[in-house]
C-alpha positions as CSV (number, residue, x, y, z in Angstrom):
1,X,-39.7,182.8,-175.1
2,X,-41.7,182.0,-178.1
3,X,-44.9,180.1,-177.5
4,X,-44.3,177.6,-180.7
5,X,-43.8,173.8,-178.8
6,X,-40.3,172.9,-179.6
7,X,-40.7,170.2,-181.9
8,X,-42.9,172.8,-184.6
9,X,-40.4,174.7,-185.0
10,X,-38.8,175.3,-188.2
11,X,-35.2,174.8,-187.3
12,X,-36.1,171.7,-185.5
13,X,-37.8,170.0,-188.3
14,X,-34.8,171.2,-190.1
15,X,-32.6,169.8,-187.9
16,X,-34.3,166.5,-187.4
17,X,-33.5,166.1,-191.3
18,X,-29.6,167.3,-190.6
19,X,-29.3,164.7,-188.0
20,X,-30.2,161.6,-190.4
21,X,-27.3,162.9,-192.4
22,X,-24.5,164.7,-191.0
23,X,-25.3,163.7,-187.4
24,X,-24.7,160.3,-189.1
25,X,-21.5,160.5,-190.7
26,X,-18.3,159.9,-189.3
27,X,-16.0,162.5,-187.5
28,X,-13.1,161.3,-189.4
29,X,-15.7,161.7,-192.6
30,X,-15.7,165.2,-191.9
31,X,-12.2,166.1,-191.4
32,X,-11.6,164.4,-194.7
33,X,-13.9,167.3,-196.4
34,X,-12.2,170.2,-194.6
35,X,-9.5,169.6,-193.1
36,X,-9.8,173.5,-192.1
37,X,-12.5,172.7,-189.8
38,X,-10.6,173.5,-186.5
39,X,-10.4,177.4,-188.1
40,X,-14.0,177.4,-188.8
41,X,-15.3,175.5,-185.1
42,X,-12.9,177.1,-182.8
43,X,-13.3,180.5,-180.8
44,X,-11.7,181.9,-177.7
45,X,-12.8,184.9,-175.2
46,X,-12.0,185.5,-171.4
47,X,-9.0,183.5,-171.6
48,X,-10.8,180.1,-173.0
49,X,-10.3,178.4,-176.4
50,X,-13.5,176.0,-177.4
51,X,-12.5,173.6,-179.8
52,X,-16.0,172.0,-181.6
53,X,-14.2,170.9,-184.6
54,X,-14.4,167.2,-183.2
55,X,-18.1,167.4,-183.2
56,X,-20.6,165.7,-185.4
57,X,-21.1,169.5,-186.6
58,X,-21.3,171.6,-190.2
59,X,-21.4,175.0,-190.8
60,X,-25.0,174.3,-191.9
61,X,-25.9,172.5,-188.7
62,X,-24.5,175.7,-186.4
63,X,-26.7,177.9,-188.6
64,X,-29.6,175.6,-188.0
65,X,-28.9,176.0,-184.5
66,X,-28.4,179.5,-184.5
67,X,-32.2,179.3,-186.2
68,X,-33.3,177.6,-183.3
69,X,-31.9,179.5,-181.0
70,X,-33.7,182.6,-182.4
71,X,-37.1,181.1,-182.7
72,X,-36.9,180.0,-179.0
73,X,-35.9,183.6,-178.0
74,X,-32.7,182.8,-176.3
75,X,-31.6,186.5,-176.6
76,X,-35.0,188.3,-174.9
77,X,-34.7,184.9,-172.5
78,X,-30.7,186.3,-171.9
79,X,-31.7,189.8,-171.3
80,X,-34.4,189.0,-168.6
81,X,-32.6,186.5,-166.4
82,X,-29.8,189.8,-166.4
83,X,-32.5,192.7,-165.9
84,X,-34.1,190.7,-162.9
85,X,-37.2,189.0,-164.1
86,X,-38.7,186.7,-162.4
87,X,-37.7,183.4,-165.1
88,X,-37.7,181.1,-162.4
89,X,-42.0,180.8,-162.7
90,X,-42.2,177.7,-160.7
91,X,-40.8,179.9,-157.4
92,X,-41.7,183.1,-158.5
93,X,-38.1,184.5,-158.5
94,X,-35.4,186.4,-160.3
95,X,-32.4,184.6,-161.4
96,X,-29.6,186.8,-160.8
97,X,-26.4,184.8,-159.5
98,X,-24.3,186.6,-162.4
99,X,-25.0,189.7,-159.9
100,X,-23.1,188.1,-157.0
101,X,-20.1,189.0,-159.8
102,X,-21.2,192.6,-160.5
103,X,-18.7,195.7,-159.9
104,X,-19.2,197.8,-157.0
105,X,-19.9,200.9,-159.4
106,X,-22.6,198.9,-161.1
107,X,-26.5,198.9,-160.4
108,X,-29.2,196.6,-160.7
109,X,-32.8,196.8,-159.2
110,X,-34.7,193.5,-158.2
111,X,-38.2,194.3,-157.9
112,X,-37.2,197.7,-157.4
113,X,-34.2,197.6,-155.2
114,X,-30.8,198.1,-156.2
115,X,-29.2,194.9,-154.9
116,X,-25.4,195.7,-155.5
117,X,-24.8,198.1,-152.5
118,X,-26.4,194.6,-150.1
119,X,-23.8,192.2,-152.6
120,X,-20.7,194.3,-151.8
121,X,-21.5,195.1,-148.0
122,X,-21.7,190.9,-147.7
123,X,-18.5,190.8,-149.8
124,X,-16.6,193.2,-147.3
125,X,-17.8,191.8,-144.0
126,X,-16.8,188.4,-145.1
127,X,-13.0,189.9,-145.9
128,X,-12.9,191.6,-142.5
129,X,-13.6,188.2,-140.8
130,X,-11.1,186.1,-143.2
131,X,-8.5,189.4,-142.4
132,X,-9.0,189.0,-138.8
133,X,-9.0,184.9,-139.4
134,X,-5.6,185.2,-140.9
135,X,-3.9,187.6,-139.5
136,X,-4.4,186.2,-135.7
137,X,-6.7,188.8,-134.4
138,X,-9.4,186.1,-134.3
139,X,-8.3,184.3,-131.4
140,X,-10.7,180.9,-130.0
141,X,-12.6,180.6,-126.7
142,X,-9.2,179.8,-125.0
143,X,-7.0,182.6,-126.7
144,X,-5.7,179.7,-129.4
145,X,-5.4,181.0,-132.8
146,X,-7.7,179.7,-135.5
147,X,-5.2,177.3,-137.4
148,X,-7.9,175.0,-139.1
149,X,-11.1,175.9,-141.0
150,X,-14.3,173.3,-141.7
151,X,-17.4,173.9,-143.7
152,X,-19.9,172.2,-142.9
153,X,-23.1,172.5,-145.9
154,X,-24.5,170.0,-148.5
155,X,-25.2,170.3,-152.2
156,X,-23.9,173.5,-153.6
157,X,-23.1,175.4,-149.9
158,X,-20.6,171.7,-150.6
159,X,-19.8,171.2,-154.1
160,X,-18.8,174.8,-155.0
161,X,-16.7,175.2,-152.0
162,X,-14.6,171.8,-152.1
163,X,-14.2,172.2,-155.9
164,X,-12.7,175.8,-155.8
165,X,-10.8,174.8,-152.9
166,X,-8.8,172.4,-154.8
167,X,-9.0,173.9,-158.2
168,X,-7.1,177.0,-156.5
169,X,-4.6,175.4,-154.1
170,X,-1.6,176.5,-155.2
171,X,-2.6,179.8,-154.4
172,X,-4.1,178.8,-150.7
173,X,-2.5,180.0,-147.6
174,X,-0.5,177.5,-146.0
175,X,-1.3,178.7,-142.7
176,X,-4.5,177.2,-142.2
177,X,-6.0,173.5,-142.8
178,X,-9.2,173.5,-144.6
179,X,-11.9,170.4,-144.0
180,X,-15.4,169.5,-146.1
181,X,-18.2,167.9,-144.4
182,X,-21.2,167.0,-145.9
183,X,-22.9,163.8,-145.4
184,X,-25.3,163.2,-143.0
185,X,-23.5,159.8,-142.6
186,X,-21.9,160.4,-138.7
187,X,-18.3,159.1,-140.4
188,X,-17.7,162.3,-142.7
189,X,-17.8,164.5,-139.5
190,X,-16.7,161.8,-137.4
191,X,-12.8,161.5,-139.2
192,X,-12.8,165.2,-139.6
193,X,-13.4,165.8,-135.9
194,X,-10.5,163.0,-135.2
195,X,-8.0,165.2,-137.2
196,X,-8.4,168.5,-135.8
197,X,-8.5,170.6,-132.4
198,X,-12.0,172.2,-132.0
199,X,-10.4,174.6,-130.3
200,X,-8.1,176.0,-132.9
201,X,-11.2,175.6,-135.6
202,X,-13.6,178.0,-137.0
203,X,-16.8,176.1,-138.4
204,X,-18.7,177.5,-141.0
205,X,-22.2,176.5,-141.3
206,X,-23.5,176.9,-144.5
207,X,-27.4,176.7,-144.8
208,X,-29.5,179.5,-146.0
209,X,-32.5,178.2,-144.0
210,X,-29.7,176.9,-141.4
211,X,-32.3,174.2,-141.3
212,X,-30.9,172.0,-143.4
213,X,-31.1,168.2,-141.8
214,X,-27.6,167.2,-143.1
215,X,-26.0,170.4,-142.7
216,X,-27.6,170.8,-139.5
217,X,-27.0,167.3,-137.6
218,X,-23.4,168.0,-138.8
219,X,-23.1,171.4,-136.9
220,X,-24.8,170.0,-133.9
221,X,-21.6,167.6,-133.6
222,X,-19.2,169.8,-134.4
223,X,-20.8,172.3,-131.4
224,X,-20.9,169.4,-128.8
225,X,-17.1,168.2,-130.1
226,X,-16.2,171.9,-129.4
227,X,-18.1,172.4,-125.6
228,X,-16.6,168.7,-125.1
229,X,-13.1,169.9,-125.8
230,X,-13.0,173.1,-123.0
231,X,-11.1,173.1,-120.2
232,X,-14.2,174.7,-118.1
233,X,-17.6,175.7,-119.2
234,X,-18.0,178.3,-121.5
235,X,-21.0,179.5,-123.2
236,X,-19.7,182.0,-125.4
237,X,-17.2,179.5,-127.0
238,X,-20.1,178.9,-129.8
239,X,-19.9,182.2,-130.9
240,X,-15.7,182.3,-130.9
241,X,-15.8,179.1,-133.3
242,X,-18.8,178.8,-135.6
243,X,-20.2,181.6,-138.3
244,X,-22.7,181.1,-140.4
245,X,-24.0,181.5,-143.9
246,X,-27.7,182.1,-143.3
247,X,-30.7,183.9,-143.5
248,X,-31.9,182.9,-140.1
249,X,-31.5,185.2,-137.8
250,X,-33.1,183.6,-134.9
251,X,-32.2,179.6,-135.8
252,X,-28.4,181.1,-136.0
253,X,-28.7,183.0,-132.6
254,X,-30.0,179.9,-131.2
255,X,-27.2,177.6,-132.1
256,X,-25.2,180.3,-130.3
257,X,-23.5,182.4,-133.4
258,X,-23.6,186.0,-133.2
259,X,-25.2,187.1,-136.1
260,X,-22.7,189.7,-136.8
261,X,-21.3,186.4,-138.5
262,X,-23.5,185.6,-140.0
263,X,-23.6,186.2,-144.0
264,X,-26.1,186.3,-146.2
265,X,-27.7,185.6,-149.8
266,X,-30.4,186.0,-151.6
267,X,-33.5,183.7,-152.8
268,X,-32.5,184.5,-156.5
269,X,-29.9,182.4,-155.8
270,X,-30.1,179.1,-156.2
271,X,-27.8,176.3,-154.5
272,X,-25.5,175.4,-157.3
273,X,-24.9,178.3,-158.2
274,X,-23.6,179.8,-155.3
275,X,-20.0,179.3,-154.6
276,X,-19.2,183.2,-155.6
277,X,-22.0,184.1,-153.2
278,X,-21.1,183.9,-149.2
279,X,-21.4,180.4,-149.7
280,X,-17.6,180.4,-151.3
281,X,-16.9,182.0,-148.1
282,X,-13.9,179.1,-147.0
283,X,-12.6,179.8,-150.7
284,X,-12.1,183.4,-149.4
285,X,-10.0,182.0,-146.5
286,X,-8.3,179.7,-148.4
287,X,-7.4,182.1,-151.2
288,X,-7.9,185.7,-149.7
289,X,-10.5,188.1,-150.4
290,X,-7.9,189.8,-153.3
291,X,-7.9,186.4,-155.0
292,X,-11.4,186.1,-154.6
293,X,-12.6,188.8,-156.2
294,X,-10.1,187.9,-159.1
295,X,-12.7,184.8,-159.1
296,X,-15.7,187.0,-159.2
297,X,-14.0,189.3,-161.8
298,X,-13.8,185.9,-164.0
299,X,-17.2,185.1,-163.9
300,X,-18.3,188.6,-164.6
301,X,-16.3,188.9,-167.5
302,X,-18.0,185.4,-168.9
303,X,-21.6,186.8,-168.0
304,X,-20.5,190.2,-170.5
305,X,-19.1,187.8,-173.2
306,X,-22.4,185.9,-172.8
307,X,-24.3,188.6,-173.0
308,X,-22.8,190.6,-175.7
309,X,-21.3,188.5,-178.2
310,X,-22.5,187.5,-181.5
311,X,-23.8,183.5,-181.5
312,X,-21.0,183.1,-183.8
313,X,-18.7,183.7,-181.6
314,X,-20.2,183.2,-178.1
315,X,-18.6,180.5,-175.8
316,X,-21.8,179.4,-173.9
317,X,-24.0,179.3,-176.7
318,X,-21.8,177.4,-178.5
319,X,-21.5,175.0,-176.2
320,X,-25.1,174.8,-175.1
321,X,-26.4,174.8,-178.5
322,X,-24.1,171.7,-179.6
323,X,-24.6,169.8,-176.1
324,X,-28.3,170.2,-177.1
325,X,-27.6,168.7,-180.8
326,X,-25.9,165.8,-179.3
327,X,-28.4,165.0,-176.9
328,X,-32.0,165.9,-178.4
329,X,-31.0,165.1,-182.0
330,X,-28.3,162.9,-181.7
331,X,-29.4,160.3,-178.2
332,X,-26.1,160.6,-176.9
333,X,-26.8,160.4,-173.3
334,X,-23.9,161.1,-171.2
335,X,-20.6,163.6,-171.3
336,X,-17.4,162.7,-169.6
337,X,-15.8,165.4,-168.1
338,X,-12.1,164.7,-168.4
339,X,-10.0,167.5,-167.1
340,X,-6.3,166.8,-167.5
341,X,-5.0,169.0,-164.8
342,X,-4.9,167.2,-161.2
343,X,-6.0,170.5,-159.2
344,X,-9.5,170.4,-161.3
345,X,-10.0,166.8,-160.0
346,X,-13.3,167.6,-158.3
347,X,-14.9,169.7,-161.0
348,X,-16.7,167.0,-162.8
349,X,-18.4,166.2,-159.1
350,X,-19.1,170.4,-159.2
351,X,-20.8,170.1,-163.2
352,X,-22.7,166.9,-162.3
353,X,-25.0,169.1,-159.8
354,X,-25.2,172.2,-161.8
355,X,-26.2,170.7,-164.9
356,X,-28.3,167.7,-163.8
357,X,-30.4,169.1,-161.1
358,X,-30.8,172.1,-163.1
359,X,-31.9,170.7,-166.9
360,X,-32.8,166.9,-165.1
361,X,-36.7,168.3,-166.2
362,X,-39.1,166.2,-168.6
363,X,-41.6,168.8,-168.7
364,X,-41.9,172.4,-170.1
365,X,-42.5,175.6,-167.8
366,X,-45.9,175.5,-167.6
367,X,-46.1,171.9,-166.8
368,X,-46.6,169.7,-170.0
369,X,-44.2,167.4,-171.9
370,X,-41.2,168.2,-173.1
371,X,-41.2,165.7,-175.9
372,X,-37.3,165.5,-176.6
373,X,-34.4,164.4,-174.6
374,X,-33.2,166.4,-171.7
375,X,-30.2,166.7,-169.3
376,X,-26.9,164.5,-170.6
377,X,-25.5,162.8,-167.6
378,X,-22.1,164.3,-166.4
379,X,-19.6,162.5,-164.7
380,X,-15.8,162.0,-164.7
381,X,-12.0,161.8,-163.2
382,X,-9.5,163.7,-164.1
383,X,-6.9,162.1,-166.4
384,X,-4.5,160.4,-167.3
385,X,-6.2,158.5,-163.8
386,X,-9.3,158.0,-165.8
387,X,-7.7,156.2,-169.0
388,X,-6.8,153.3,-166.7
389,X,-10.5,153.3,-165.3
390,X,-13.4,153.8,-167.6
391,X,-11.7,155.1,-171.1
392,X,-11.9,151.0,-172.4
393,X,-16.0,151.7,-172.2
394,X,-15.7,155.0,-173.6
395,X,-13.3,154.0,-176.7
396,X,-14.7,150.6,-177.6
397,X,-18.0,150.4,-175.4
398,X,-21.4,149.9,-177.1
399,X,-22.7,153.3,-175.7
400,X,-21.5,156.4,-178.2
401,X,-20.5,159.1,-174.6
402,X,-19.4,162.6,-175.6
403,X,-16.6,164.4,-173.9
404,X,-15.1,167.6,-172.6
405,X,-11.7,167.2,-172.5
406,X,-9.7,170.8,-170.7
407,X,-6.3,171.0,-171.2
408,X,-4.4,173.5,-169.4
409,X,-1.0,174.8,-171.4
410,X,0.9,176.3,-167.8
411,X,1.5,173.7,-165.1
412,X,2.0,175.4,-161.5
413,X,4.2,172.9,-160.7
414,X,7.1,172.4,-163.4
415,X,8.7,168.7,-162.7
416,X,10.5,167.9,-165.5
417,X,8.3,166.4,-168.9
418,X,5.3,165.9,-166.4
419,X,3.4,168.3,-167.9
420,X,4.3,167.8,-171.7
421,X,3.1,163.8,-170.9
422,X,-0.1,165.0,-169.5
423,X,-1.4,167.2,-172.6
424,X,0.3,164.6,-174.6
425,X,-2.1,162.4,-173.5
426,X,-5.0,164.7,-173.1
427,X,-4.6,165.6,-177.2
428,X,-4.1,161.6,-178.1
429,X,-7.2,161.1,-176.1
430,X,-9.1,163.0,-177.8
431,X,-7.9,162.0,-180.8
432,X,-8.5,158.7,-180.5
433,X,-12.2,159.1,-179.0
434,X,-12.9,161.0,-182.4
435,X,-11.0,159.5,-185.1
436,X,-10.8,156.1,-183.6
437,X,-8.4,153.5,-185.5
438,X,-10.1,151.9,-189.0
439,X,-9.6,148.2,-190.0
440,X,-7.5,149.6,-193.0
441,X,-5.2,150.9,-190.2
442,X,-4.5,148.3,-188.5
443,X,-4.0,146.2,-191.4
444,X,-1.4,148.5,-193.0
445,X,0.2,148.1,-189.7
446,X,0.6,144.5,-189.9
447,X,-2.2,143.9,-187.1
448,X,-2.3,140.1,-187.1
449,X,-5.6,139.2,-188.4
450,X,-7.0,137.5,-185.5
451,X,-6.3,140.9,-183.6
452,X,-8.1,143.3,-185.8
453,X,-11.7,143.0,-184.8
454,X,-10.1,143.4,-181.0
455,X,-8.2,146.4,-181.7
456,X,-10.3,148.2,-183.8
457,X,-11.6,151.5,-182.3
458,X,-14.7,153.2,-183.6
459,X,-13.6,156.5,-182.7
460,X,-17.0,159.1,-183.7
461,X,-16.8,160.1,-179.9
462,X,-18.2,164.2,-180.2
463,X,-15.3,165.8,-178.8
464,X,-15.0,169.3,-177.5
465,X,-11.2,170.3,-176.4
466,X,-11.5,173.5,-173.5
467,X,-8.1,175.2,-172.9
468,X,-7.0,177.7,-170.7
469,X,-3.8,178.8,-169.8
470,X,-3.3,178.3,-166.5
471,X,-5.8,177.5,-163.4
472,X,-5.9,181.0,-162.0
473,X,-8.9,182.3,-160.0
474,X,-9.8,184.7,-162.8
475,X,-9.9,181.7,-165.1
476,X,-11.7,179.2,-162.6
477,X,-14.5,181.8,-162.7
478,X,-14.8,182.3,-166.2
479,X,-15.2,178.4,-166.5
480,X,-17.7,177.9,-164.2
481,X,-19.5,180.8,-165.5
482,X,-19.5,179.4,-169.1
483,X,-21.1,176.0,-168.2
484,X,-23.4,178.1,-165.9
485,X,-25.1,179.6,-169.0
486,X,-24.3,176.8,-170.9
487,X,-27.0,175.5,-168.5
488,X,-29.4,178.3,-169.3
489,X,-29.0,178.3,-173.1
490,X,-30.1,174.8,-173.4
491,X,-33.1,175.3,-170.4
492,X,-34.4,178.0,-172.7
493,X,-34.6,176.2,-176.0
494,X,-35.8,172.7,-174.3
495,X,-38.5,175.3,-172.8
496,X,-37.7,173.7,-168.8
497,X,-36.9,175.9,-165.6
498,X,-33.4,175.5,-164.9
499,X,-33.5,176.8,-161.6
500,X,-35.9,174.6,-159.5
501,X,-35.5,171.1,-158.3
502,X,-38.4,169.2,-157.2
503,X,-37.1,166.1,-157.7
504,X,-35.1,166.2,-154.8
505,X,-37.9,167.2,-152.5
506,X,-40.1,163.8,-152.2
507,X,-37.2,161.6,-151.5
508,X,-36.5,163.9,-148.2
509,X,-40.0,164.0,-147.7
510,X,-40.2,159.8,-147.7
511,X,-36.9,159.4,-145.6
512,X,-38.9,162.0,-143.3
513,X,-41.6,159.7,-143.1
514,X,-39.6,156.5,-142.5
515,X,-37.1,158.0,-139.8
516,X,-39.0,157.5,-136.3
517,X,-40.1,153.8,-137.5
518,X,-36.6,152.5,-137.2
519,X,-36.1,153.2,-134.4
520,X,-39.6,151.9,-132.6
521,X,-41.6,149.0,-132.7
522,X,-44.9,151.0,-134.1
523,X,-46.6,149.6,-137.2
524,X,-45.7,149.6,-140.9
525,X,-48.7,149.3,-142.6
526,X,-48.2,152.9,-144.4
527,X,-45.6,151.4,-146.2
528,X,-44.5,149.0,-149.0
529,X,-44.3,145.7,-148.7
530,X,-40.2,145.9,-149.9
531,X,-40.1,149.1,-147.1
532,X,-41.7,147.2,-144.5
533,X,-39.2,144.5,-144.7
534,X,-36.1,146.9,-145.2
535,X,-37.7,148.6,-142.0
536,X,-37.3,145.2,-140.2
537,X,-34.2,144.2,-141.5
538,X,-32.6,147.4,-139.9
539,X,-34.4,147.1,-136.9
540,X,-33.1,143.3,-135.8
541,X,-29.5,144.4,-137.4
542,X,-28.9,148.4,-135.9
């Protein structure tokens, strides 16, 4: 990447100039010039159609962009995350999750190791268990077939896996129950354990360190729920319900899985961006291993797009380069997510992690300032469940939010209009958060007077409209894969490491700390005064 600090750049000082102007006018302001605009801001590849045209955005902002975007060295940035160089610098590791994606005939050496032969061998052991699994063959300690499945992780071994469970339902078996536990809070585990029959369960535990507090507490209940449940002692009944997605040899043989099932990944992958790694192993059960690598083939055919096509006309660029625009130049400060198809209900929960612990940074790669805006908050429901929640804030609210809105053209489940109301209201949505409704609207409508200030709606909401087809594996992949790099594009020109996450480390570290103090009577004079008297609160009250 080029040395030159963000801000001295050319295109940046240009831009800065851009965004008292255009970034100022009104989205309706633009339409009015060129109506045409949808032709000029709207590409598709890999099955997905981005629609900018509702952005704060002119052809001479894009090219700005684009000027950015080369002075940063986004392309030579690209091309070493792919050719396995070490761009995480704060870890001293590649970045390589689009490998988890790559062909079988395909090669790529990491520090001098091909590493595709290792991805496929995971890739077929996992569909020789979830083959066994479904079939029957896998049978439990007391010869009961395996009829539910539960994952047990936290972060992305959770988010991933829950999210591309529901996203691809309607093409899960229906012969097996699937269950998500991740909170260390004894009531996630605790209602899951109440709905199923240990002994007709296999528990994945999902921890690459298989250290993970959380993940681990989680698995120790599960194990004791399961011994608890036999109808005589059995100590190979771990072993017959529990596999693991790990590293750790030895912590894994000592929870009592045979580490023939175990399945592992690779430090060049991080957390959240995992779920096509052995980490999506319950997606594998839920979907089958012909499905998943349907998934996998839709993320690898994103990474090509991303790496091949023109800025013009590449998705993730696009997207990133615009996101940035809105939030460095612009201070907008959040994005909804709204995705108007039920099955992608949890995928805003899935984008919050991958982009905010990813480009949450406020300093550079080698450690100083960032001096711009970083990381848009992401959140959102899926609509229409979300207009009669939060869409009064985001239409006549004091805080300008942008929005993705995905709209899906083929319904899986055809019940009469249902599916024309829902894009109906998806495309209305984003209509209004856009254009809004003028005064002289509503007076030409014969708004009573008194009304007019009330129903006045200031529309200028940067809109982008994703739409896909249908929610197929192939697709699911692709879409994930294009806000992955999304991700990236913006972590390279802000200058930040996308792919550690500090910030999550001290607040573990503290709770650490605090744990054996709540439960004795030892003194708190290494804390707070505010943690002291939480300490005591909890003590008298537990």
């Amino acid at each position: 990447m080029n040395a030159t600090a963000l801000t001295a750049t050319k295109a940046w000082s240009r831009l800065e100039l851009l965004a008292q102007t255009i970034g100022a006018q009104h989205i309706r302001d633009l339409f009015n010039v060129d109506a045409h605009r949808p032709a000029a801001f709207t590409c598709e590849a890999v099955g997905i159609r981005l629609d900018l045209s509702r952005q704060r955005i002119t052809s001479t902002v894009v090219e700005a962009l684009y000027d950015l975007a080369n002075e940063r060295g986004l392309a030579e940035a690209r091309d070493a995350m792919f050719a396995g160089e070490h761009i995480n610098n704060t870890e001293n590791r590649a970045v390589l999750h689009a490998a988890l994606r790559l062909p079988r005939h395909a090669t790529l050496e990491v520090d001098g190791h091909d590493v595709v032969p290792d991805i496929h061998e995971v890739l077929d052991r996992m569909a020789e268990l979830v083959t066994s699994v479904r079939s029957g063959a896998w049978t439990g300690a007391t010869g009961a077939p395996i009829r539910t499945i539960v994952n047990i992780g936290i972060g992305g071994s959770d988010l991933g896996p829950v999210m591309a469970y529901e996203a691809l339902r309607h093409y899960a078996t229906h012969d097996l129950n699937f269950h998500f536990v991740s909170n260390v809070d004894g009531t996630d585990i605790a209602e899951v354990l109440k709905a199923i029959d240990p002994l007709e369960t296999l528990f994945i535990v999902a921890s690459k360190t298989f250290s993970t507090q959380e993940t681990m507490m989680n698995a120790q209940s599960a194990r004791d729920a399961l011994l608890a449940s036999l109808p005589s002692p059995d100590a190979g009944a771990v072993a017959k319900h529990f596999v693991a997605v790990s590293t750790n040899a030895q912590r894994v043989s000592d929870f009592g899985i045979d580490t023939n099932n175990m399945f592992g990944f690779w430090d060049w992958v991080g957390g959240r961006y995992s779920m096509d790694s052995a980490i999506g192993l319950s997606t594998m059960f839920a979907i089958g291993s012909d499905a998943f690598r349907m998934l996998l083939d839709g993320f690898h055919a994103m990474d090509e797009h991303f790496k091949s096509a023109p800025l013009a006309e590449n998705l993730p660029v696009l997207m990133g380069l615009v996101g940035l625009w809105n939030r460095s130049l612009l201070g907008i400060e959040t994005v909804a997510v709204l995705p108007y198809d039920q099955y992608l209900k949890r995928f805003p929960a899935y984008l919050q992690q991958l982009i905010m612990e990813s480009n949450g940074k406020s300093v550079t790669k080698d450690g100083q300032s960032v001096g711009v805006h970083t990381g848009a908050v992401y959140w959102g429901e899926p609509g229409t469940n979300g207009q009669h929640s939060f869409y009064q804030l985001l239409h006549q609210g004091t805080s300008t939010i942008a929005a993705d809105v995905l709209v899906v053209a083929q319904s899986h489940n055809k019940l009469g209009a249902h599916h024309d109301v829902l894009v109906s209201n998806a495309l209305g949505q984003a209509n209004v958060l856009a254009f809004g409704r003028s005064v002289e609207q509503l007076v030409a409508h014969n708004v009573p007077a008194e009304l007019v200030a009330h129903k006045t709606m200031p529309g200028n909401r940067p809109t982008t409209v994703i739409a896909v087809k249908t929610v197929d594996p192939f697709t699911l992949g692709a879409l994930v894969a294009l806000y992955e790099h999304m991700v990236f594009v913006q972590g390279v020109i802000w200058g930040i490491n996308p792919f550690d996450q500090w910030g999550v480390e001290l607040g573990k570290e503290m709770a650490t700390s605090i744990a054996p103090f709540l439960t004795s009577d030892d003194e708190l004079d290494g804390f707070d005064t505010a943690t002291q008297e939480s300490i005591r609160w909890y003590r008298k009250n537990r």
